[in-house]
N, C-alpha and C positions, 0 to 999 in steps of 0.2 A: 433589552438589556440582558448579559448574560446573569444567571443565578449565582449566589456565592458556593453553590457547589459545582457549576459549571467550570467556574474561573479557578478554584482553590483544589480541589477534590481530586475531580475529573481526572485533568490531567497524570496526576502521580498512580492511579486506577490504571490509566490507559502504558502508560511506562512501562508499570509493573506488569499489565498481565501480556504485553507485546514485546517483553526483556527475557521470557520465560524457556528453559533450554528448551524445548522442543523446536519452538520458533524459530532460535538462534541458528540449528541446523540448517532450515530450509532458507535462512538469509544465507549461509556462510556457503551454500552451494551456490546459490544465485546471483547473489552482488557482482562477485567479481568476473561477472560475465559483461559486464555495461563496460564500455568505449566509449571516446570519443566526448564532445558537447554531452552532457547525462543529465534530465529534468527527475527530480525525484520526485513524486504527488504525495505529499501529505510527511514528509518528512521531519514531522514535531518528535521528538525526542532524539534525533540523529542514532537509532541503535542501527542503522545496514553500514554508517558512515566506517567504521573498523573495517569491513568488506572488503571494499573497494580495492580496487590495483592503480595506484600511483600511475603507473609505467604506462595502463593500460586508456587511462582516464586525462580529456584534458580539464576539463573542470565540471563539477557537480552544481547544479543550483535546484535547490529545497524548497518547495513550495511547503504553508499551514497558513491555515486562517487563524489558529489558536496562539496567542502571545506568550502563553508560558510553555508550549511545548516548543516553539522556538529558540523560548531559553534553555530549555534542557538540552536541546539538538547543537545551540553555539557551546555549550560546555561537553559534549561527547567527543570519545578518543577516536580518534584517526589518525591513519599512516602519515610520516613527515612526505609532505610533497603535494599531497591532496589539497586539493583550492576546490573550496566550498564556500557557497553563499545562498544566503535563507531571505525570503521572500514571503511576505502575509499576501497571500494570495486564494485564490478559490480553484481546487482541480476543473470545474463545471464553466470558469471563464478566466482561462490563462491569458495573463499580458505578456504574451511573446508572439512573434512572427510566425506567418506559418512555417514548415519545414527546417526549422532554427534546431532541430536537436540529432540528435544519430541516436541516443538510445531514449528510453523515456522506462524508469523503474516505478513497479508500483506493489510494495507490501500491505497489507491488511486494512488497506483503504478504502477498498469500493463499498465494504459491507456500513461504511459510515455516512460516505458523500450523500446530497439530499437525491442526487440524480445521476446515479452510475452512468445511464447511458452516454447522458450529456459530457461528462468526466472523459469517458473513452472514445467520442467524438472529439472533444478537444486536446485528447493526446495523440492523436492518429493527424490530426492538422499541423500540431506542432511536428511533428518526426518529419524527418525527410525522407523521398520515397525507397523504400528497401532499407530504413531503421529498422530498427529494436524493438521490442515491448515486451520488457520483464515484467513478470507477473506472481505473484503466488498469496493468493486472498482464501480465505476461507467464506462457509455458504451452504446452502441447502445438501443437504444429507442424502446417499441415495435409498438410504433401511426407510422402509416405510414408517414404522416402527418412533424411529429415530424424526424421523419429519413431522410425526404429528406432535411431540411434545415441541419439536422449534417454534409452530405457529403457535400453540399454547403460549410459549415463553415470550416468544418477542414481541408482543406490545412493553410487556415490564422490563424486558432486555432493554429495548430500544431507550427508555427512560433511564434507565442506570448507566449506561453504556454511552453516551454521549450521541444516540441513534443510530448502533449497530444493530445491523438487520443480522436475522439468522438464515433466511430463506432465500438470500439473491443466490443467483446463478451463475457466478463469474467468468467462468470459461466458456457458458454460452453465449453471452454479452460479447467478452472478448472477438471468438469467432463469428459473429455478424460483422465487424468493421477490419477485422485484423486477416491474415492466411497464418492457420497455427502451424509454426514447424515444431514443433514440440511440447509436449502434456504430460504431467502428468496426477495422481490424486490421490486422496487416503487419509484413515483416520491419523489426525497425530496422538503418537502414546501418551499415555497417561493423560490426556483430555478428554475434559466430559465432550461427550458425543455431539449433544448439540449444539458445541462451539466447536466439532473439533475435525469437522470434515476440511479438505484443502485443500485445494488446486491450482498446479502452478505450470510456467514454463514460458515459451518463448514463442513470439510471433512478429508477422513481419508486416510493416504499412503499406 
């Protein structure tokens, strides 16, 4: 059974600090690159749903395990014409077909999932071959410096954070299952360092 800080807390934590402008920028570059069928993993509070291009999108559908960030994601703004629908589901075992999607978005997710790998095994089955795979997660640091406080931090991170790791590797994960056509990486401003490295871009199934 989830915690009453898990169910009540959590979530308005997780909103807040993934609403924060710096983030906002590397959404408003990236969303509106998805076409087509679009799986979004972990899409509890709906902030990339603004994004998106109507024109460009036939319909988005939302996966989250979490039931309140759900409801935050049915109450977020989006362009008139956007057809979205949300899904309690798990990134680690998707209920859809294989090759059912042309794009598959994934923001600041993997550093939570219990099992990255498995997450980006079953997005890479879902896409159809020569989809999409937007990406842009944050993750291990490359300052030495800067990495030994992440391992320091993230046992206590992990517990506050709803299980955001600080040390995964994103773009390396990515690049074992995906062919990257595009990367790229960097501190975000004005974030502490050991949440604030982040790597993003586009790859292909």
């Amino acid at each position: 059974m989830e915690s009453f800080y898990a169910r009540h807390i959590l979530p308005y934590l997780v909103r807040c600090a993934c609403g924060c402008g710096a983030l906002e920028g590397k959404r408003a570059a990236l969303v509106p690159r998805a076409a087509g069928r679009v799986l979004e993993l972990g899409a509890g509070g709906g902030l990339n749903f603004r994004f998106y291009d109507p024109a460009r999108v036939e319909r988005v559908i939302g996966i989250d395990p979490n039931a309140k960030l759900r409801a935050f994601a049915e109450a977020a703004p989006r362009p008139p014409g956007l057809r979205v629908t949300l899904e309690d589901a798990s990134a680690e075992a998707l209920p859809f077909a294989g090759a059912s999607f042309d794009t598959v978005l994934c923001t600041y997710m993997l550093c939570t999932v219990p099992d990255a790998g498995r997450a980006l095994d079953e997005a890479k089955r879902v896409l159809r071959p020569g989809g999409r795979f937007l990406f842009c997660e944050h993750g291990l640091a490359p300052d030495a410096g800067v990495r030994v406080w992440q391992r320091r931090v993230e046992p206590v991170w992990k517990k506050l954070a709803g299980g955001c790791h600080l040390t995964r590797q994103p773009r390396a994960e990515i690049a074992r299952r995906f062919t990257l056509t595009e990367s790229g990486c960097g501190y975000l401003p004005k974030a502490p360092r050991l949440a604030g490295w982040v790597e993003w871009g586009e790859a292909l199934a």
